[in-house]
N, C-alpha and C positions, 0 to 999 in steps of 0.2 A: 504494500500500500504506500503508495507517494508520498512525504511530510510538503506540508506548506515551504520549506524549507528549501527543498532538493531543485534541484535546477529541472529547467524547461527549456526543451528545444521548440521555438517556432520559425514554422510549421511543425506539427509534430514529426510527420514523414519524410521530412524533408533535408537533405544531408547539406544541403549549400545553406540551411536558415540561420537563424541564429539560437547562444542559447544564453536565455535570463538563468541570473546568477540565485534567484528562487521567484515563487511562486505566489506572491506581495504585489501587489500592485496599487499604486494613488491614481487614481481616476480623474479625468479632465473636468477640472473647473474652472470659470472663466475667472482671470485673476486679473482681467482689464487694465496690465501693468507695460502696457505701451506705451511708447512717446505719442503725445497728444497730436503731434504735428505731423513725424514721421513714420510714426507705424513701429518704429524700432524698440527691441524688448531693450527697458530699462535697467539701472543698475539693482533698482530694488526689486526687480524680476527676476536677476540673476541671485543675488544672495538669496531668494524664498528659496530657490531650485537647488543651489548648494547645500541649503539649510534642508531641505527636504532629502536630499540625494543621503547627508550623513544618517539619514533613518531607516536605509537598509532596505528598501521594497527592491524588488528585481525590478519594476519596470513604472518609470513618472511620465504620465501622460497630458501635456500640456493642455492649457484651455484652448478655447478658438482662436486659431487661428487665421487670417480673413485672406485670400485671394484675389481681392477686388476692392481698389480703394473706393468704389463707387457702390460697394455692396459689402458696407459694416457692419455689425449688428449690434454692437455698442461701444461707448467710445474709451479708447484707449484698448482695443482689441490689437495684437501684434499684425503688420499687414506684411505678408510676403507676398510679392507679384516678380522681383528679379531678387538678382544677387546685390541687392544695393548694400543692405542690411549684413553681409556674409559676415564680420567681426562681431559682431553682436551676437549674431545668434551661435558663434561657435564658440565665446566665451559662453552664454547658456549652454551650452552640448557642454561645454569640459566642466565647469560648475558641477550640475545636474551629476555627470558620469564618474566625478571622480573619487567616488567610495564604490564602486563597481556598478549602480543601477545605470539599466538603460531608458532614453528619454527617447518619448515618441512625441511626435507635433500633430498635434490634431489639425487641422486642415477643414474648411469650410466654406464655405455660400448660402447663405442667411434665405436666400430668396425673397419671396415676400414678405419673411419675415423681420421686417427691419423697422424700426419705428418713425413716423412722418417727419422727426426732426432732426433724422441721418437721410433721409432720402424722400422725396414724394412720387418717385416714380421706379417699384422696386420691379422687378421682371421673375416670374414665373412661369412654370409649363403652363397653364392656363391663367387664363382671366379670372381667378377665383378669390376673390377676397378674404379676408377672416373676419371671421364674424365675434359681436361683443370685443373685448377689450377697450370700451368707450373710445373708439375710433385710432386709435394707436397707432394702427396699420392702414397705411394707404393702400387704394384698390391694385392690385400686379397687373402688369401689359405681360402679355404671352409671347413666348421666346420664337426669335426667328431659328430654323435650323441652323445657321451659320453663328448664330450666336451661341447656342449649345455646343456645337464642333469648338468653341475660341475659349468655353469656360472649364470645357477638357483639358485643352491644352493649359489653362489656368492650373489645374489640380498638379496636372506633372510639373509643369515648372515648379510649384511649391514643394514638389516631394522632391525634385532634383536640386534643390539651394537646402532643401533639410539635410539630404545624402552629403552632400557639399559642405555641410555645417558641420559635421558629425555629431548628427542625430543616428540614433540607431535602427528609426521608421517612423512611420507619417500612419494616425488615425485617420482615415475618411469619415466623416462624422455624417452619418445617411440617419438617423434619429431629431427625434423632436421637434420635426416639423421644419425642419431646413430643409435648403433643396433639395437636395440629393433624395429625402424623404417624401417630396411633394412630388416628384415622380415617380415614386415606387406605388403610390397613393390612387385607387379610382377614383377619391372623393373629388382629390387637387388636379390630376391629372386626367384632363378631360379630353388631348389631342387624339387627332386619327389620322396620324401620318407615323412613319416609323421609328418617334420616342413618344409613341402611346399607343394607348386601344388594349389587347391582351397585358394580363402579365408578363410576358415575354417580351412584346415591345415596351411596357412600363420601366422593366429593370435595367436595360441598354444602357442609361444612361451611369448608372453604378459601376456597370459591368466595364464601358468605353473608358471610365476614370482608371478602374483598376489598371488596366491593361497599359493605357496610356503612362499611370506610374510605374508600371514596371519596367517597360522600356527604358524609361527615363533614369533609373536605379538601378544598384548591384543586385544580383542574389540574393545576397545576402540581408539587404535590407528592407526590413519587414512592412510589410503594406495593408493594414489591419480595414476592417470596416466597421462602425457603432451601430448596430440596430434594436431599435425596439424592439 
């Protein structure tokens, strides 16, 4: 029988993955400890992670991460879209990693889930608003196919400047009503062209990210998804 303790290979079958140092993990929460201006993880972001990393979990999963400076979801969220940030985030990587845990970046696109005072015109797979929250949410304009195909290439680039940082993996964060979840969604995802309609055309868009970060990354570096 396994102890909480004992190291883990992910993937489990997988001989090129990696392996956490145990079986502990800190879970991504939004620790909104960006530069306000830049997007860049701050100093008192780095010492949480450091302070965090000396507590021994195998593996520290950063909050949101945002992809899009035009699609935040709240403010002082870390924003990677290039290498601009690369010092920064690789003093967070040696911080975080250097009592042995590994630090993965969660990664994300708010969709239309973004509040009217970071954006009034957020973009979704559909025209579907959300409802209650005493109007929070502006109504989403529905994504062009080329704009889907560009927010792909968003996800990999993020995981390719994480790989580049020496992060050890990137979370896709397809939970709680972010994008990546508003297309898995019948409710959200109301297209009939081929990122909707079945299940099978719903999940494309999950599946396109994966792939696209892999490419984009070692073997070795782990490429996780969040779902409900």
């Amino acid at each position: 029988m396994p102890d909480l303790l004992d190291p883990l290979r992910v993937p489990l079958r997988l001989a090129s993955g990696d392996v956490l140092p145990n079986r502990l993990a800190k879970a991504a929460m939004s620790e909104t400890l960006g530069d306000h201006d830049t997007g860049a993880p701050s100093d008192g972001m780095v010492r949480l992670y450091e302070r965090w990393g000396r507590g021994g979990a195998g593996i520290l999963i950063t909050g949101n991460v945002m992809i899009d400076r035009n699609a935040v979801g709240e403010p002082g969220n870390v924003l990677v879209e290039d290498d601009r940030h690369l010092p920064a985030l690789r003093r967070l990587a040696d911080a975080a990693q250097a009592g042995g845990s590994r630090l993965w970046m969660q990664i994300n696109h708010p969709g239309r889930q973004i509040p009217r005072r970071m954006t009034r015109h957020p973009v979704a797979p559909s025209a579907v608003p959300l409802r209650g929250f005493l109007g929070l949410f502006g109504r989403p304009r529905a994504l062009e196919a080329q704009e889907i195909e560009a927010i792909i290439g968003r996800f990999a680039t993020a995981a390719a400047v994480a790989h580049s940082a020496g992060f050890a993996g990137v979370e896709i964060h397809g939970a709680h009503g972010y994008l990546v979840s508003q297309f898995l969604s019948p409710l959200t995802n109301l297209r009939d062209d081929a990122w909707g309609g079945d299940a099978l055309r719903r999940r494309r868009f999950l599946i396109e990210i994966v792939r696209a970060a892999r490419a984009a990354t070692a073997p070795s570096f782990t490429i996780a998804v969040k779902l409900n």
